[in-house]
Every structure is written in structure tokens, then in C-alpha cells.
C-alpha positions in Angstrom: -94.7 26.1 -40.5 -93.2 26.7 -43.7 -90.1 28.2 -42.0 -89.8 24.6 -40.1 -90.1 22.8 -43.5 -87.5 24.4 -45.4 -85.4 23.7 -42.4 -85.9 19.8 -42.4 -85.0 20.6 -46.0 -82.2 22.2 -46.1 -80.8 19.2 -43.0 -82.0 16.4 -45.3 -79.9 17.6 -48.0 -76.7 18.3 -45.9 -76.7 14.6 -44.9 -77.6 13.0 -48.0 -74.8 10.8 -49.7 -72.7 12.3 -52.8 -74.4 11.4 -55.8 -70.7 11.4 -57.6 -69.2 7.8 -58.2 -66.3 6.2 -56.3 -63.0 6.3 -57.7 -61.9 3.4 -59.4 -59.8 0.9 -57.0 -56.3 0.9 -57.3 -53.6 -1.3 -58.6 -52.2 -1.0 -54.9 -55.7 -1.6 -53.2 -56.0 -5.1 -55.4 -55.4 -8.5 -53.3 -51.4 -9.6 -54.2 -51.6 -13.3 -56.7 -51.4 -16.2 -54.0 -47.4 -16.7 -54.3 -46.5 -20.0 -56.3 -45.6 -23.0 -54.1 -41.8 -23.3 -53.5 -40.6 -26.3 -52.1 -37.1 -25.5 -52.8 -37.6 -22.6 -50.5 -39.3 -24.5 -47.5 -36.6 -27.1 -47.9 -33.8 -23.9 -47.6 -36.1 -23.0 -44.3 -36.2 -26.3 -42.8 -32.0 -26.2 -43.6 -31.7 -22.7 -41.4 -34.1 -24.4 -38.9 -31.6 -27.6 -38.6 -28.3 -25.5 -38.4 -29.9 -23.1 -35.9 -30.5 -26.1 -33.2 -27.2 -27.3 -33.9 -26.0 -24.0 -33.1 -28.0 -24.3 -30.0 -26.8 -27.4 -29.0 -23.2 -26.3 -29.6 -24.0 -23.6 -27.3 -25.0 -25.3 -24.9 -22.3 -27.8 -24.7 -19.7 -24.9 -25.0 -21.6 -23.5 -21.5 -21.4 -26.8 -19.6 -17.7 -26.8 -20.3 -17.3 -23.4 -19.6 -19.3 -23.4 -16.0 -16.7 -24.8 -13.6 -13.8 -22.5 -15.2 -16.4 -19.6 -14.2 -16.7 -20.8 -10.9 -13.4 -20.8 -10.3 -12.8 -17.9 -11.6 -15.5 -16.0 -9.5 -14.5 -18.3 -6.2 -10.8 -16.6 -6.7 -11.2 -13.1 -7.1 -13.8 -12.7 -4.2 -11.4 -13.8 -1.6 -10.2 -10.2 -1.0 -12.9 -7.2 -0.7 -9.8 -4.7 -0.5 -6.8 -4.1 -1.8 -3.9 -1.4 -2.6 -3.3 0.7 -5.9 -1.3 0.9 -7.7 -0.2 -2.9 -7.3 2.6 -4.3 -9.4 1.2 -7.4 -11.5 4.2 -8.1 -13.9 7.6 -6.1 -14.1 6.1 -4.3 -17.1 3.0 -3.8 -15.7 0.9 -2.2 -12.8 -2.4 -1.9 -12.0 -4.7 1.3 -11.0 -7.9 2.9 -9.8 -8.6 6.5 -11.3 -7.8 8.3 -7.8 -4.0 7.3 -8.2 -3.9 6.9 -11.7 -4.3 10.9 -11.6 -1.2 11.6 -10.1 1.6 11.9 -13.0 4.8 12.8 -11.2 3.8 10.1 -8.4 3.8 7.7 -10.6 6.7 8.8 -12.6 8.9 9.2 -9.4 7.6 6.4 -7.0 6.4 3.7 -9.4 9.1 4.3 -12.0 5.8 4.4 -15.1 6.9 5.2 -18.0 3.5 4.9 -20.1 -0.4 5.1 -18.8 -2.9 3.1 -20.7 -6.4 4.4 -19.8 -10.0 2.7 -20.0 -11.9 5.5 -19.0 -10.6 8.1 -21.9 -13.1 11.2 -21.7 -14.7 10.0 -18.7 -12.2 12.7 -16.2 -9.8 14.0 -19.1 -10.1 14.0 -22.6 -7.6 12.2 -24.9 -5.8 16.0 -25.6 -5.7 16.9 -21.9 -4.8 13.1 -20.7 -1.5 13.7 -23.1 -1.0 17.3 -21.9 -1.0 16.0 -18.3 1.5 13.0 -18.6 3.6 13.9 -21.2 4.6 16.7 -18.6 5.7 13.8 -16.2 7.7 12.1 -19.0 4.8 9.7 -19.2 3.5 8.2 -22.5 -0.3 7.8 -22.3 -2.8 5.9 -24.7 -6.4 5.1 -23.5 -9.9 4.0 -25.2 -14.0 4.7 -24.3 -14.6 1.2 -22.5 -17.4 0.2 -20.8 -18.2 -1.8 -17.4 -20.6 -3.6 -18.4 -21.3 -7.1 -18.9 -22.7 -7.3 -22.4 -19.6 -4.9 -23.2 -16.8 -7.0 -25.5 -13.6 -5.6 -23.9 -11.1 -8.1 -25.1 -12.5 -7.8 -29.2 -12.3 -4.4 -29.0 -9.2 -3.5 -27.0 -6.8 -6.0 -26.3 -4.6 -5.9 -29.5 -4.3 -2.1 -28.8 -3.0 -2.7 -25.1 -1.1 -5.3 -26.0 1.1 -3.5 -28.8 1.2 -0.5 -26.0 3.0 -2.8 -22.9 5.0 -5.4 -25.0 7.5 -3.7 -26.3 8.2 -2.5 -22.6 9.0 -5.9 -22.0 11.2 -6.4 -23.8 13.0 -3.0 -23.3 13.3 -4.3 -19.7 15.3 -7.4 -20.7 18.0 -6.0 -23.0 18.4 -3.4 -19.5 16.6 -0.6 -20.1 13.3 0.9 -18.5 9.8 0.9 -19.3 6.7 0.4 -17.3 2.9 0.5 -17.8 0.4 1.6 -15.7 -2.9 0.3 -16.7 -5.8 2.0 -14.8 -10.2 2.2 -14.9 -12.4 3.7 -12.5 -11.9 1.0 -9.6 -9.1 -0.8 -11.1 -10.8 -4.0 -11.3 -12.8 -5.0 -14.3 -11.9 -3.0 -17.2 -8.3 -2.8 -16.4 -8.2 -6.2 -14.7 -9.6 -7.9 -17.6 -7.0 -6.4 -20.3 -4.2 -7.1 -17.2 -5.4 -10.4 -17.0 -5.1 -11.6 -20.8 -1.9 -9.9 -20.9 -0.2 -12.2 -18.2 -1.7 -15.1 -19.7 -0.7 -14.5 -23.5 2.8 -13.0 -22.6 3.7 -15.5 -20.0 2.0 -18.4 -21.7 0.3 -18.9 -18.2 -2.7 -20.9 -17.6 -6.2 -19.0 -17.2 -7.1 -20.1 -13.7 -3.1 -19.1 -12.9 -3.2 -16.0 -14.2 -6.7 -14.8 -12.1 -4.9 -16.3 -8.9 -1.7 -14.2 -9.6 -3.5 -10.7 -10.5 -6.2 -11.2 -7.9 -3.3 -11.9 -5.8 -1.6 -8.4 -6.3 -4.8 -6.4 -6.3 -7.2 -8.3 -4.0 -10.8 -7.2 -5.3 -10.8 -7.6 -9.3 -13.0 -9.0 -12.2 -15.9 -8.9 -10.5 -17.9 -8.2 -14.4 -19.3 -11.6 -15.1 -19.3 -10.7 -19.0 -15.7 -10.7 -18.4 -14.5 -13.3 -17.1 -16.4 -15.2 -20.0 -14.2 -13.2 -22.3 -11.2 -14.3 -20.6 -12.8 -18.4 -20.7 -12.9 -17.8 -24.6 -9.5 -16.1 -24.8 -7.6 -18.9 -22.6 -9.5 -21.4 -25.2 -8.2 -19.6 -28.6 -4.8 -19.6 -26.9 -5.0 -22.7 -25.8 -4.6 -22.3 -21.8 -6.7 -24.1 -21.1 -5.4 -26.4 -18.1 -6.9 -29.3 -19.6 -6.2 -28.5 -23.1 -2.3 -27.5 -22.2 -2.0 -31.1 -20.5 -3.6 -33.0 -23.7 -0.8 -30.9 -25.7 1.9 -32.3 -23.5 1.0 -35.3 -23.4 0.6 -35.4 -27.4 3.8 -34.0 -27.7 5.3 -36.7 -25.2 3.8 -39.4 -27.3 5.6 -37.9 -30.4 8.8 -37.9 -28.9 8.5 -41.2 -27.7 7.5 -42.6 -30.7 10.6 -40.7 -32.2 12.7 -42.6 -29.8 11.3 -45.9 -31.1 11.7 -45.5 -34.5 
């Protein structure tokens, strides 16, 4: 019995709470002062709020006018489900898959290329080895990382960089002298296509829905990447090729002339 009591003992004091006081709270444990009232700041809020929907609205206006230009778009380049590679789509400028973009002295001999832009760099050569292998076809190559993807900006990111590439080839060609440009992705349709695409338009000064018809024309299957062909909407509108917008232009400039005359 008195083993058993000095057990129940010894338990009862194991669980028994600490006898030694709490720490004092801290600064960080104490409830923040209620914040002041700031009408200047809800006013600033309601502001944001405002300019927000009137982004929204913008947006959605800018949609509705984009939406039968996408149609069009996507109604053209669907007409064909095949088509040959490498396809000429300006003097300058041909168009490629990977299978014959991998053929240097083809190309150099056959096609008459004189440069290779790639939109694949890294994905079957490396920028080092992609140089290695033209350069021993007398081929100039220059190439970016792109992606196929819709959310992808192609155009931001890469047409400035094309564009210095194949222009100057242009103009080579017109004071008599060679130069041509290959331009090449995986499938030879939407990365490619899309930087093809832009080209014609800004170097030609050709309408957007013009410009699809004639690439999509050459290649057949191309600029299939939705997010793309809205990049090439936007880029027709900063350029104004728009077909509307290029027909309000000439008929401003028609008024001017005419008022010219009159005066």
C-alpha cells in the first residue's frame, strides 16, 4: 500500500502545472493601434478602381474590333493542311521546317541562301555548332530561344532582331547583288511564319489580311498559334495596315489635296 501511494505521488507531481510565472507579453504579441481614418487614401483606391474598369472597357472594345480580323485570319491560313519547304515568300526571303533547314549546302546550292535565321536555337544545335555548320556552306546564321506557344510574345521579343538580319539583303538585291534569308522553326509555321509574316507587311507596306493570304499562299499550312496571329492584329494597328485604317488615311490625304487645289 504504501508502495502504491508514493506512486500516485510521484504521478501527481509530474503533471502538476509550473509554479514559475509566464513571461511577460511582447511588444510583437500586443494588438497593432486601429490605423487612423484616411479618406485621402480611399479616395486614391476608388481612383485605381475607376481607371481599372476603364481599362476593362477599353479592352473590351479593342477585342470586338479585333474579332473579325482574327477570323479572317484563322479562315485563310487553314485552307491548306500541306504544303512544301522551303517555299519562297519574298525575293529576300524563304520559309523552312527544321528537316530542310538542316541541310547547309542544299540550301546554299539549290536555294541560293545566303543567311539562316533560326527560332529554335539550342533546341537541335547550339548557337556555336549552328555557326560551325553554316558558315562551312558560306551561310550566315543568327537564331533566338522562341517558344510556340500562345501566351509567348514573339513579335516584342524578336522582330527588331530578324528584321535588322533580312533587310539589308533587300536591298543588296536591288543595287544587283545577292542575298537571301532562310527563316526556319520546327514546322515552319508559327514561329517562323509569324516573324515572315510582319516582315512582308512592314517592308512592303502591305495590308495585314494581304500579307497572311500571300505567305499562306507559298507555304499552305501556317500561323496556326492563336497568340500569334493577335500579335500580328496589334502589329498591323501600330503600323497602320490596317485595311480600314489605310483607307481612312487615303481618303484624309485626298481631302488635303483637294482642298490644296481649292485654295
Amino acid at each position: 500500500m504504501a508502495s502504491l501511494a508514493a506512486s500516485a505521488a510521484r504521478k501527481s507531481a509530474h503533471v502538476a502545472p509550473s509554479s514559475r510565472p509566464l513571461p511577460p507579453a511582447s511588444s510583437a504579441d500586443a494588438c497593432p493601434p486601429a490605423a487612423p481614418d484616411n479618406d485621402e487614401g480611399e479616395e486614391e483606391e476608388e481612383e485605381e478602381e475607376e481607371l481599372s474598369l476603364e481599362d476593362l472597357r477599353r479592352k473590351l472594345q479593342r477585342r470586338e474590333e479585333d474579332a473579325p480580323y482574327l477570323r479572317a485570319i484563322d479562315d485563310v491560313v487553314r485552307r491548306r493542311l500541306h504544303g512544301d519547304t522551303p517555299c519562297e515568300l519574298l525575293p529576300e526571303l524563304l520559309l523552312s521546317n527544321w528537316a530542310e533547314a538542316d541541310k547547309p549546302a542544299e540550301l546554299a546550292q539549290a536555294w541560293q541562301v545566303t543567311h539562316v535565321f533560326s527560332c529554335i536555337e539550342g533546341t537541335y544545335l547550339s548557337r556555336e555548332a549552328a555557326i560551325e555548320r553554316y558558315a562551312a556552306a558560306g551561310i550566315t546564321y543568327d537564331g533566338v530561344a522562341a517558344e510556340d506557344d500562345e501566351e509567348y510574345s514573339m513579335l516584342p521579343r524578336h522582330f527588331a532582331r530578324f528584321r535588322s538580319f533580312v533587310a539589308p539583303l533587300r536591298r543588296r538585291r536591288e543595287a544587283g547583288g545577292a542575298g537571301r534569308c532562310l527563316v526556319h522553326c520546327a514546322g515552319g509555321m508559327n514561329r517562323s511564319g509569324v516573324l515572315a509574316v510582319a516582315y512582308a507587311m512592314e517592308s512592303r507596306r502591305w495590308p495585314l489580311l494581304d500579307a497572311v493570304a500571300h505567305c499562306a499562299g507559298a507555304r499552305g499550312p501556317i500561323l496556326w498559334n492563336a497568340g500569334f496571329q493577335q500579335e500580328l492584329v496589334d502589329f498591323a494597328r501600330e503600323n497602320d495596315l490596317l485595311v480600314e485604317r489605310q483607307q481612312q488615311r487615303r481618303h484624309e490625304e485626298q481631302e488635303e489635296k483637294e482642298e490644296m487645289i481649292t485654295r
